[in-house]
N, C-alpha and C positions, 0 to 999 in steps of 0.2 A: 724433445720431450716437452718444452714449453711450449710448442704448438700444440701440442694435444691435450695439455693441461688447460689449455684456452678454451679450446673446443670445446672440451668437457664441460667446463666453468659454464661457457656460453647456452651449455643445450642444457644444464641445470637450471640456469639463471631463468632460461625463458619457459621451463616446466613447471617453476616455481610460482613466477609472474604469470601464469597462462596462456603464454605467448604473445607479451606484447598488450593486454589488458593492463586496464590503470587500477586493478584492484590492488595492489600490493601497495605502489603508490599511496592512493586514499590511507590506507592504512600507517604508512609510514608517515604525512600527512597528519591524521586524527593522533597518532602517539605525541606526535611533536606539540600538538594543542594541549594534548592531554599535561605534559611536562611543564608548558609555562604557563600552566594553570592551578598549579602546584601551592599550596603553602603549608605552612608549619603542621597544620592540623592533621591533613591529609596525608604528610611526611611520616609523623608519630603510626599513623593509624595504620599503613603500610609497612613501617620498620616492626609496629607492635605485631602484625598479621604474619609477617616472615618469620620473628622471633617464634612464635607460636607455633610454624609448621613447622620449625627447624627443632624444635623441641617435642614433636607428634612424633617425628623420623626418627630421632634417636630413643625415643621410647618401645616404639613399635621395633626398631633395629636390637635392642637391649632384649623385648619379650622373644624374639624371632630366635637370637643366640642362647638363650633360659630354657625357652619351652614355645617350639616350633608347633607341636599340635596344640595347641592352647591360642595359638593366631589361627590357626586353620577351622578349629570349631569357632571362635568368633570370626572369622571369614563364614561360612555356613552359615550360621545366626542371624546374621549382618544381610547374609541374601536372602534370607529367608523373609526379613523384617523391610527391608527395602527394595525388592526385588528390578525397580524400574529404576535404582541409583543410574544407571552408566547414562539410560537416554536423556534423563532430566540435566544430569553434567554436560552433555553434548548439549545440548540448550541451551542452558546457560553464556557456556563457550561462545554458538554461533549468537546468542545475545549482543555479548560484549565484544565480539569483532563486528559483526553491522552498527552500533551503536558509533564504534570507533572508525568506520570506514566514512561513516555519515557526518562525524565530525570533518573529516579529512576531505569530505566534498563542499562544506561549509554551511551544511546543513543544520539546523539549530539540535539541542539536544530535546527528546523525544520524553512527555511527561507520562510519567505511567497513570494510566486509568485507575479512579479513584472508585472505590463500591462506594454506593451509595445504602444505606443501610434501609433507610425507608422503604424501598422500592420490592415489588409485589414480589415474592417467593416463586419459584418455578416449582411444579411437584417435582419431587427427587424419586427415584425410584427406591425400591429395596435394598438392590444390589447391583451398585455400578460394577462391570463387569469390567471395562477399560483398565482400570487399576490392578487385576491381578495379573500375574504371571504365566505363564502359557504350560509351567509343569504344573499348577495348581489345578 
């Protein structure tokens, strides 16, 4: 049985890591920077961000037990108003893991582009169309 618990492990481990690619690595790597980089400030701001979600869940968990249809039309509402939430969250996500991989290859961290306000306007059209929704 422990041999095949191995195996298993083993053909996990390298689906995970990609077979043998140092991406996981990097990654484990940029965490570890990320941690002894740490101080009181950044501590607070993370403990206050957890507090915060842990206190969304039991609210949202408390409406859900009260009055399930009353989440489902703000569920509905919620797409209706943000319809492109899910890909913008995947972005973000693959943001902050390159950001974190890049650290972990010793790469410096990456300054975001600043607008420049002065700078000539593009015409905009009437109606960006990219932003809507594909049932709209």
């Amino acid at each position: 049985v422990g041999f095949w618990f191995k195996k298993a492990f083993a053909a996990i481990w390298s689906v995970v890591t990609g077979g043998g690619t140092s991406e996981l690595t990097e990654m484990f790597r940029g965490i570890k920077i990320q941690i002894r980089e740490l101080n009181t400030e950044i501590i607070s701001q993370r403990m206050g961000a957890a507090m915060a979600a842990l206190l969304a869940v039991n609210i949202v968990g408390a409406l859900f037990a009260v009055a399930p249809y009353l989440l489902g039309v703000i569920a509905v509402l919620s797409g209706m108003i943000w319809p492109n939430w899910l890909g913008s969250g995947y972005q973000r996500i693959k943001t902050i893991v390159e950001d974190t991989r890049a650290r972990g290859r010793g790469e410096k961290k990456k300054k975001k582009q600043q607008i420049n306000i002065n700078a000539p306007k593009k015409k905009i059209p009437l109606i960006d169309r990219s932003t809507f929704h594909f049932f709209i």
